[in-house]
C-alpha positions in Angstrom: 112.6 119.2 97.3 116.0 119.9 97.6 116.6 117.3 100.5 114.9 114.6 98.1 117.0 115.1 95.1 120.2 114.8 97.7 119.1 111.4 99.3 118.0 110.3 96.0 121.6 110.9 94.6 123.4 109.6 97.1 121.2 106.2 98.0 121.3 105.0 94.6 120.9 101.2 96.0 117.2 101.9 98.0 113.9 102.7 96.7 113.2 106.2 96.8 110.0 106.2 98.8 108.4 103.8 101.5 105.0 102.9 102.6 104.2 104.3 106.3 101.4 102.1 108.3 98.6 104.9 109.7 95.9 102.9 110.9 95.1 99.7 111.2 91.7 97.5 112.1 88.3 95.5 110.9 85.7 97.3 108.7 84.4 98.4 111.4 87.1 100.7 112.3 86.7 102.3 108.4 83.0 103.1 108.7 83.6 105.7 105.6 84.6 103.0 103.3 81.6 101.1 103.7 82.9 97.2 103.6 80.6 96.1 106.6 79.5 93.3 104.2 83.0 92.1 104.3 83.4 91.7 108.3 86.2 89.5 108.2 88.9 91.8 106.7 91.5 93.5 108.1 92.3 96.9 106.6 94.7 99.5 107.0 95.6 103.0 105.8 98.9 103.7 104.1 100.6 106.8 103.0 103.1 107.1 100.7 106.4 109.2 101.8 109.9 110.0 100.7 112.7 112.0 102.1 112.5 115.5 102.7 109.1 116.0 101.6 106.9 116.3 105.1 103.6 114.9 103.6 102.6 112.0 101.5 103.1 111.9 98.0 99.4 109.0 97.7 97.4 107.5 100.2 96.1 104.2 100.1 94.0 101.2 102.0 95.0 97.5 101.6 93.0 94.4 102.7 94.1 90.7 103.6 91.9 88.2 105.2 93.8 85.7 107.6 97.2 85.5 107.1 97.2 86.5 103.1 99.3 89.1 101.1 97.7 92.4 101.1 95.6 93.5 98.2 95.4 97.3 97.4 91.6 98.6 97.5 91.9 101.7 96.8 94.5 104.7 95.8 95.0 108.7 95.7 98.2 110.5 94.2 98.5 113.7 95.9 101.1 114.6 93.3 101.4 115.7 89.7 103.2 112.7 89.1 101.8 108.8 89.1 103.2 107.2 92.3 102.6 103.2 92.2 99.3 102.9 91.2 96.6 104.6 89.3 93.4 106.8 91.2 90.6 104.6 91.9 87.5 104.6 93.8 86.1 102.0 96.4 82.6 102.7 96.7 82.6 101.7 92.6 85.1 98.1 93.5 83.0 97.6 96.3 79.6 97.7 94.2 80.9 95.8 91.2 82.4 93.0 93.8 79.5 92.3 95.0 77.9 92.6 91.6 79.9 90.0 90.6 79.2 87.9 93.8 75.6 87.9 93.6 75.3 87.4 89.5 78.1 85.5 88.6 78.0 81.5 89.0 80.0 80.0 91.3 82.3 78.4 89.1 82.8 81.4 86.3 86.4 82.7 85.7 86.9 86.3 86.4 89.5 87.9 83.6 90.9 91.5 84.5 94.1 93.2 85.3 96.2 91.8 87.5 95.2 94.0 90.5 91.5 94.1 89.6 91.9 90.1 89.5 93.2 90.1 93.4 90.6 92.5 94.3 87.5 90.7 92.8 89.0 87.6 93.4 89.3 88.8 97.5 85.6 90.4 97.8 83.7 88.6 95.6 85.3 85.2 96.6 85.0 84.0 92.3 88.1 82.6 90.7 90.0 85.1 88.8 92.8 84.4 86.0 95.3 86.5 88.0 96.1 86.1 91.7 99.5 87.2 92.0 100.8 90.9 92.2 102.1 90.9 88.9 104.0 94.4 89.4 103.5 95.3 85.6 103.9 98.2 84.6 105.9 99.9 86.8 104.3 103.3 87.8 107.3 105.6 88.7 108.1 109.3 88.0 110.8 110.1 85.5 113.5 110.8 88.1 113.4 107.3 89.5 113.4 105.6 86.8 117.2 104.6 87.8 115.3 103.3 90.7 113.3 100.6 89.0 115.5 97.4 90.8 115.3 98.9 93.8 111.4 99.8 93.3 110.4 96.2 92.0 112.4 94.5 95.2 110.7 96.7 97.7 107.2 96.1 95.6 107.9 92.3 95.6 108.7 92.4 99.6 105.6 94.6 100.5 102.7 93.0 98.7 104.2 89.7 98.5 102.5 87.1 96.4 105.0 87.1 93.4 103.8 85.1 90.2 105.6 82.8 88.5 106.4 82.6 85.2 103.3 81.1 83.5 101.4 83.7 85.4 103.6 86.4 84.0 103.2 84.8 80.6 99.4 84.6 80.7 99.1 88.0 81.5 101.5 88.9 78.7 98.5 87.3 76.4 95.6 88.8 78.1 97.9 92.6 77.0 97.6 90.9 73.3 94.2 90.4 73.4 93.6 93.8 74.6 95.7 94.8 72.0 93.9 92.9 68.8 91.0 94.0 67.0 88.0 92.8 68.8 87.1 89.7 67.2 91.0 88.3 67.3 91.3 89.3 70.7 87.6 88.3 72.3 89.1 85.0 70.7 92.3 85.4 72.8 89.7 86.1 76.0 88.5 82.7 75.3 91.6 81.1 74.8 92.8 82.3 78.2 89.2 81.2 79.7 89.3 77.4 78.4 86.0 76.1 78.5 85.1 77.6 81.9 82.0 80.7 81.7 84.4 83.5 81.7 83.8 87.4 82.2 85.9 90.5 81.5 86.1 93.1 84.0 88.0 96.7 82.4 88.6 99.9 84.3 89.4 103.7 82.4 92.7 103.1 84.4 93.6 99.7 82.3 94.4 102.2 79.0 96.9 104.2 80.7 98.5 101.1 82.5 98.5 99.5 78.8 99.9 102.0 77.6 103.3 101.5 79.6 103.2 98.4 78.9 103.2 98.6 75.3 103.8 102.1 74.0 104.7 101.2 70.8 101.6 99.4 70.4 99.0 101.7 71.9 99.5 105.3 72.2 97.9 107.1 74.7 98.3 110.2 77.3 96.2 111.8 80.1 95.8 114.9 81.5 93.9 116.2 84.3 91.1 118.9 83.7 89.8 120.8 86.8 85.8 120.8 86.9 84.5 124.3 86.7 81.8 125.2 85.3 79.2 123.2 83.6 80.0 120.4 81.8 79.6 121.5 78.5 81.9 123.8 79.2 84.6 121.5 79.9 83.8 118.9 76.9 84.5 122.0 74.4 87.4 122.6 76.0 88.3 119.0 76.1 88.0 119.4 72.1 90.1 122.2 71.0 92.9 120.5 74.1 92.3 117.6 71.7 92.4 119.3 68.1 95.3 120.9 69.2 97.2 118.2 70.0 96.6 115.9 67.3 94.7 113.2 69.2 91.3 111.6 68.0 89.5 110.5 71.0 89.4 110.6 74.4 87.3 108.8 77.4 86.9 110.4 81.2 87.8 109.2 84.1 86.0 111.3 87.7 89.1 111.8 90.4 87.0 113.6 92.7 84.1 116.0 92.3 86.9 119.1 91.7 89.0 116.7 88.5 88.3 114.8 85.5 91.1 112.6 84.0 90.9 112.4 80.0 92.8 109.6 78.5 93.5 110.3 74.9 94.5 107.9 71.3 96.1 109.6 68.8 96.1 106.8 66.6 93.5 105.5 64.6 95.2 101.7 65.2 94.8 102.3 68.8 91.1 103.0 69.0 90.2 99.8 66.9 92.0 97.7 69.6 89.5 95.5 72.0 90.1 97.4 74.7 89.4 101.2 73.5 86.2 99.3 71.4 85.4 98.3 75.3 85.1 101.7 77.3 83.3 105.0 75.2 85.2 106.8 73.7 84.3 109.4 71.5 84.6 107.0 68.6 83.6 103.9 70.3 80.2 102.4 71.7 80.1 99.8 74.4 76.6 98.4 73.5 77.4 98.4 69.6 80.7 96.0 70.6 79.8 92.5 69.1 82.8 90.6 70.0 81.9 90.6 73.7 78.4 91.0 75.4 78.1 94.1 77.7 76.3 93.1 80.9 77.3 95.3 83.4 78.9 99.1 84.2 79.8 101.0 87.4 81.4 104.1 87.4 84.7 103.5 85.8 84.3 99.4 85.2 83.1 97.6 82.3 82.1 94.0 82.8 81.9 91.3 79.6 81.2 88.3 79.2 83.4 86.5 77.5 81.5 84.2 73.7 82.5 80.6 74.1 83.0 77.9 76.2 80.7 74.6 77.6 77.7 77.5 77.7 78.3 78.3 74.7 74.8 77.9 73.1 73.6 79.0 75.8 74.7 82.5 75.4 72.1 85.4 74.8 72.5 88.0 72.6 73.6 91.3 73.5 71.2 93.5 75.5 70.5 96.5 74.6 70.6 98.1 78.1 73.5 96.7 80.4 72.6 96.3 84.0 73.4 99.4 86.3 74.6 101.1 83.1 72.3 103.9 81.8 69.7 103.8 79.3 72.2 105.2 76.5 75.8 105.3 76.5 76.5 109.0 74.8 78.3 109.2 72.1 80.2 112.0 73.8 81.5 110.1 77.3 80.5 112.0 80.5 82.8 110.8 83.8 81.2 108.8 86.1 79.3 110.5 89.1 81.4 110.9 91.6 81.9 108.4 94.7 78.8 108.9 97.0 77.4 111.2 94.7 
């Protein structure tokens, strides 16, 4: 570590890590991540490395069809620090892209975060809100924070597609509506939507992300809990972790079948907001939320659609059981079952 403190000191101009190409090919070269349905991508395998440190910091695979920018699918820190991007899973984009392909009309609008947008908007082939590699917030350990020029030119010249400013503004006000209570900020959703059908898509990950974003607005931390044990086990521990450090709810998040993720509010203003009212947390339930109507969950995504619009008396009331989501959402959130599990 020694050697990357050094170069970090004395390269104060460059980014302080770089994506290495390790494989390259169609789907059917990446048999594990099972996108045979999507034949006519090109993926590849990058890891993540900086100087003096011998292996890589995350690991990731990208997509692009044709000549496109490359959209992230899929990502793994291998650190105790948040390098980039957030953990997700493919098998659960995969199966909520083509949820969205095979249920969702051909002209709805797709709302999510930015990088959700490009990857619905790439394998479901439905028109998303956001299109562009927004780049916000910037995901960087503390010590490269002096970085963040460096990091958000090298981000910009790697994935390519940079928005423009009314992109960068309308996701500013999808942050609000997230933000709001959930009536003030479903009506945000709609504003965003115009008249078009219109869905939400929301991943665990979308708190934390907020939460950079706008710390004074929403306060929220994670921690990772190592699975051992049976579950119970780990939910009273989750408690007294909680109790003891003054927050009032948390939500899980499965890394792997080894680590849970628990994202915690401390606030009582920060679990009213849309977006905690949205996912279950220990004071929130998804199918209770009237300002949106719950139609679909997997693993760590929650898909709404949006009240409003030229369908508007059309729309059904909420359903009591979502599709793919289980019979109950628990009161006490369990993590989703892991990849392949």
């Amino acid at each position: 570590m020694l050697a990357w403190f050094a170069w970090l000191w004395f390269s104060p101009g460059s980014p302080p890590y770089r994506y290495q190409l390790a494989e390259e090919g169609p789907a059917s070269k990446f048999p594990q991540l099972g996108l045979e349905a999507w034949p006519d991508l090109i993926l590849a395998r990058y890891e993540v490395y900086t100087e003096g440190v011998d292996q890589p910091l995350a690991t990731g695979h990208v997509a692009r069809r044709g000549q496109s920018a490359p959209v992230l699918l899929d990502w793994e820190n291998r650190t105790s620090e948040l390098l980039t991007s957030l953990d997700s899973k493919l098998p659960e984009l995969a199966a909520l892209s083509a949820a969205i392909a095979k249920h969702a009309p051909q002209d709805a609008l797709i709302l999510a975060w930015w990088d959700t947008s490009r990857q619905i908007n790439l394998l479901s082939a439905r028109d998303t809100l956001f299109k562009s590699h927004v780049g916000e917030p910037l995901i960087a350990p503390a010590m490269w924070r002096e970085r963040t020029d460096a990091i958000r030119a090298y981000e910009n010249k790697f994935w390519g597609a940079v928005p423009g400013d009314d992109e960068r503004r309308k996701f500013q006000r999808f942050a609000d509506a997230l933000l709001a209570e959930p009536q003030q900020g479903a009506a945000i959703l709609r504003e965003l939507a115009g008249t078009r059908e219109a869905y939400i898509a929301i991943h665990v990950t979308d708190l934390y992300k907020l939460g950079l974003m706008r710390p004074s607005q929403f306060d929220i931390t994670y921690k990772n809990f190592p699975m051992e044990g049976n579950m119970h086990g780990l939910i009273g521990y989750l408690k007294q972790w909680m109790q003891d450090n003054t927050f009032i709810t948390y939500t899980l998040q499965s890394l792997n079948d080894k680590m849970v993720r628990g994202y915690f509010l401390r606030d009582p203003k920060s679990s009213q907001t849309l977006v905690a009212q949205m996912l279950p947390f220990t004071q929130s339930q998804p199918l209770d939320l009237q300002a949106l109507q719950l139609i679909y969950q997997q693993g760590g995504y929650w898909v709404y659609k949006i009240p409003g619009g030229k369908d508007a008396q059309a729309d059904a009331p909420v359903q009591s059981t979502p599709q793919s989501a289980p019979p109950s959402t628990p009161r006490e959130p369990a993590p989703a079952a892991p990849a392949g599990g």
